[in-house]
C-alpha atoms as one frame of an Amber mdcrd trajectory, in Angstrom:
protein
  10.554 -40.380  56.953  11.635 -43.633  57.032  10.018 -45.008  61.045  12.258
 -46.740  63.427  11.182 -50.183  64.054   8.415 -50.066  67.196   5.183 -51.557
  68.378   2.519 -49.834  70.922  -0.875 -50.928  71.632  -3.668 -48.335  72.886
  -5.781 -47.664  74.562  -3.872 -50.159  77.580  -5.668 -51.207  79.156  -9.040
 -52.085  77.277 -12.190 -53.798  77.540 -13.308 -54.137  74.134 -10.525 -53.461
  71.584  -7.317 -52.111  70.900  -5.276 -51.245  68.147  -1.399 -52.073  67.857
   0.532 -49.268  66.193   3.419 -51.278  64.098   6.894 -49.079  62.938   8.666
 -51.084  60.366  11.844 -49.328  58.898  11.495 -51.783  55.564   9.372 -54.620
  53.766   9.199 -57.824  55.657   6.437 -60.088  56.963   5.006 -59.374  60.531
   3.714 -61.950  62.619   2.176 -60.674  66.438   1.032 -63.423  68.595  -0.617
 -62.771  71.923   0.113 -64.926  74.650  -0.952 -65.701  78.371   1.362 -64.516
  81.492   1.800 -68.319  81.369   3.395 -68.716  77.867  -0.135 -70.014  75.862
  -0.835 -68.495  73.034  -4.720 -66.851  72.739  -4.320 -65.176  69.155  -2.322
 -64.382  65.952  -3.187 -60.352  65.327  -1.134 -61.191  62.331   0.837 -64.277
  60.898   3.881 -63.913  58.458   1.959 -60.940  56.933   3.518 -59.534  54.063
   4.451 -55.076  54.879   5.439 -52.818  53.426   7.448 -49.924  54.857   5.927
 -47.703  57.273   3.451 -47.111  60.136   0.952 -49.599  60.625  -2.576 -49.714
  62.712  -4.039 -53.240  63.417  -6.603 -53.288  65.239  -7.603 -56.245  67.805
 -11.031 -57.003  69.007  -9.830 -59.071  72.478 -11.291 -62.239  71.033  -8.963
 -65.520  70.803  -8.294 -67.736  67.927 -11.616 -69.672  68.187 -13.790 -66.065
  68.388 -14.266 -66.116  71.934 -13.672 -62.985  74.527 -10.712 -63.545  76.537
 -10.437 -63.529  80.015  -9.392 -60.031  81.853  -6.349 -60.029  82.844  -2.574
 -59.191  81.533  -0.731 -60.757  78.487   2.007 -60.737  76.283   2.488 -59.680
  72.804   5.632 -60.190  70.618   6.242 -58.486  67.160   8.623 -60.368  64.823
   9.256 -58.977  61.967  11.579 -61.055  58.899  13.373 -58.691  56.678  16.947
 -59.209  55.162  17.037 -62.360  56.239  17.257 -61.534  60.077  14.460 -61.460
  62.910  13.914 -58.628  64.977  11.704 -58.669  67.956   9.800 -56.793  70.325
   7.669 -58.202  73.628   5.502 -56.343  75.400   2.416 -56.415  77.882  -1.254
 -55.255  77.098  -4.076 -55.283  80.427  -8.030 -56.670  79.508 -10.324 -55.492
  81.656 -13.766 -56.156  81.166 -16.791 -54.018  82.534
């Protein structure tokens, strides 16, 4: 089965990680940046990664690009994904709580 193009993150909310489940219909490169409510972005879960056809799990350990713990609070993820030569894209929201 060939899945439809689709990105989910659980568990949402989390405290220490999550892990984003990626559907890509074809072979393309991924890139999924997560970005403050204010349009900064804290970390690249991937970056013009090279994948293959099918469901994906990345996980995500809540840690910026510098290895720090971000902040609770809620952000923004997009998935782009380059195949064809066209862009497809999905945003989305994800919730940090720390305990």
């Amino acid at each position: 089965l060939i899945p439809a193009f689709s990105v989910h993150n659980f568990p949402n909310p989390f405290s220490d990680h999550t892990a984003f489940v990626v559907g890509l219909p074809g072979d393309g490169k991924a890139s999924l940046p997560v970005y403050t409510r204010a349009g900064e972005r804290v970390c690249r879960v991937l970056e013009n990664t090279d994948m293959p056809a099918g469901v994906h799990l990345v996980r995500w350990d809540g840690v910026n690009d510098n290895g720090r713990s971000i902040a609770p609070g809620t952000y923004e993820y997009l998935l782009d994904y380059v195949h064809a030569g066209k862009t497809d894209r999905i945003r989305k929201k994800l919730v940090v709580t720390r305990e």
